[in-house]
C-alpha positions in Angstrom: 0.0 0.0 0.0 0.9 3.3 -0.7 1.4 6.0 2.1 1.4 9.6 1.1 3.7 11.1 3.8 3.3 14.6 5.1 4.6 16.2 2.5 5.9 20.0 1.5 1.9 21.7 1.5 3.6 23.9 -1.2 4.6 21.0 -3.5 1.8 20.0 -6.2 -0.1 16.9 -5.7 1.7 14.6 -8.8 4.6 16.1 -7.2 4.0 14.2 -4.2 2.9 11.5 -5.7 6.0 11.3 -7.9 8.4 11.4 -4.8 6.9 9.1 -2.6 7.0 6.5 -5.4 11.2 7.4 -6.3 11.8 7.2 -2.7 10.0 3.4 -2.4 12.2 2.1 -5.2 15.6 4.0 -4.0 14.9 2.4 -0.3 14.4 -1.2 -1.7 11.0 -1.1 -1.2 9.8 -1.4 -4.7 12.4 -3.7 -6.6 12.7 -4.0 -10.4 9.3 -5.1 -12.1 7.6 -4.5 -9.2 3.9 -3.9 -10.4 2.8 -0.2 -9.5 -1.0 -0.1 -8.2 -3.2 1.1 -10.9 -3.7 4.7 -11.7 -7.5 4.0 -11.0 -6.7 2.4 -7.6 -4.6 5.5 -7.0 -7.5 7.7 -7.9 -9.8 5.7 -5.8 -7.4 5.5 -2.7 -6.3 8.7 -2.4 -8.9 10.7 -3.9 -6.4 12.0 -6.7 -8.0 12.7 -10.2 -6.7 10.5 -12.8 -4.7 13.8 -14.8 -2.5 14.1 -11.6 -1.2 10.8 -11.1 -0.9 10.1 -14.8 1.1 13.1 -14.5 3.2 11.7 -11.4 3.8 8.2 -13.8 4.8 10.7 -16.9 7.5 11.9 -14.9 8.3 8.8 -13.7 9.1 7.6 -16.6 10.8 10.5 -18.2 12.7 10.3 -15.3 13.9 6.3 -16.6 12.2 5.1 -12.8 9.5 3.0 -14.4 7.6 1.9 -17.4 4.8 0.6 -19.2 3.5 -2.4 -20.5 0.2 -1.9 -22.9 -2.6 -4.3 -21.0 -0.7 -4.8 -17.8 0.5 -1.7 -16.1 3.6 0.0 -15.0 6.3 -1.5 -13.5 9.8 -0.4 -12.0 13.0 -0.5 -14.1 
């Protein structure tokens, strides 16, 4: 499960998002092709709309932290 820490109130909400995810795969936490939750689960979990945390994900993976795989989600490189 995904915990949003208390995070900066200034900082945007993908931003948070984006960063809690980077700091679970740099502490071991989410290994290589570890299965992300879904963005829907996200959505539903945290009550984030579905722009901001595909937002978080774009970044993710311009950022070369995870990808996608068409029909079965987004993993960890």
């Amino acid at each position: 499960m995904l915990e949003i820490p208390d995070a900066d109130a200034s900082a945007f909400k993908f931003e948070q998002i984006r960063d809690m995810i980077i700091t679970k795969i740099e502490t071991g936490v989410y290994q290589t092709n570890h299965q992300l939750p879904a963005i829907s689960t996200l959505c539903h979990t945290y009550g984030f709309s579905k722009v901001t945390v595909t937002r978080a994900f774009m970044h993710l993976k311009k950022r070369g932290y995870i990808f996608y795989e068409p029909g079965k989600g987004h993993f960890v490189l």
